[in-house]
Structure formats: C-alpha cells, structure tokens
N, C-alpha and C positions, 0 to 999 in steps of 0.2 A: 544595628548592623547584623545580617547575617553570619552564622556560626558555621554552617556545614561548607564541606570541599563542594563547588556545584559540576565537577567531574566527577562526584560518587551516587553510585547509586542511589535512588530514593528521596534525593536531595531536591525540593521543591524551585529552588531557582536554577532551571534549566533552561534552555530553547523548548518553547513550544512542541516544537518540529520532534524532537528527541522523548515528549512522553506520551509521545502518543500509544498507546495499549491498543492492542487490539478489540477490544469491547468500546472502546470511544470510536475506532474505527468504522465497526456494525454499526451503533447508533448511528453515527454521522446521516443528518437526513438529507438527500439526494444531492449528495457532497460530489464533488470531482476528485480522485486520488490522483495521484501521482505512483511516479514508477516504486517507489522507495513505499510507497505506502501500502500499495501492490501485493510488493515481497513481503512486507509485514504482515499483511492482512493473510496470504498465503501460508507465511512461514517457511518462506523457500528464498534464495541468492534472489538477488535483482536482474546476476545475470541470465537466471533460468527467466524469468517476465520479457527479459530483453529477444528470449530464445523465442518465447511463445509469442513474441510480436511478430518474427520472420513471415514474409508472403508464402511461403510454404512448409510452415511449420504444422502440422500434422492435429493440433488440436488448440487455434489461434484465441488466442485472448482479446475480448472484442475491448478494442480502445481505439482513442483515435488522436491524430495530432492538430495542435494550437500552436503554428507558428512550428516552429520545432521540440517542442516538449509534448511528449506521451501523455494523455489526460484517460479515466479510467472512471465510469458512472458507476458507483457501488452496487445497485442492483443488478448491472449486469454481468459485474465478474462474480458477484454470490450466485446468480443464477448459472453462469459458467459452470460456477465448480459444482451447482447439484445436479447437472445435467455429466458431469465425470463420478461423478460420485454414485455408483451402481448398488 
C-alpha cells in the first residue's frame, strides 16, 4: 500500500498531468502541448497564453485549434520565445 498523502508534494502517485517539470516538457519529442502545458513551459498564467492567442494580440503565439482545444508544437513556441528573447 502506499504511504505518502498523493496531494503532497513529491509524492510519486500523482496524475500524470500534474508532474509534468518543465525539463520533461523540453525533451518531449515533437509532442503537442496543451494550453496548461504552455503556461508551464512559459512560466506565466494560462491566462496570459489565452492573451497571446487573441487575433490581435501584438506578439501571437503560433498554435492552433483541434476541435475546440488549443494544441501548441513544442518547437514552435521554443522557437517563439527565442525570437522574443533579444
């Protein structure tokens, strides 16, 4: 039986979804992200991704929709951000 709370930190039986690190993110090979995965990889609200999705958002975040959910090709939002990154 497991011993730890799996609402605490560091605690190996999680949702998948929830330990995701940012370095698993990077590796991920030409994975699709999601919105959530986005803001992680960022390090910014989901609302600011939601921002940078706007049709006139000033410096758009290339993604695109499946249905109705946001899907985001790792290499393109890394290359996004070194093309901000001066």
């Amino acid at each position: 039986m497991h011993s730890c709370d799996a609402r605490a930190e560091g605690c190996p039986i999680v949702a998948r979804k929830e330990l995701l690190t940012v370095p698993e993110l990077v590796d991920r090979p030409q994975g699709l992200l999601t919105i959530q995965e986005v803001a992680k990889l960022l390090r910014v609200p989901i609302s600011w991704v939601y921002d940078r999705l706007r049709r006139n958002a000033p410096s758009r975040l290339p993604g695109f929709k499946l249905g109705k959910y946001w899907r985001f090709k790792q290499a393109e939002v890394l290359a996004w951000l070194d093309a901000r990154h001066v």
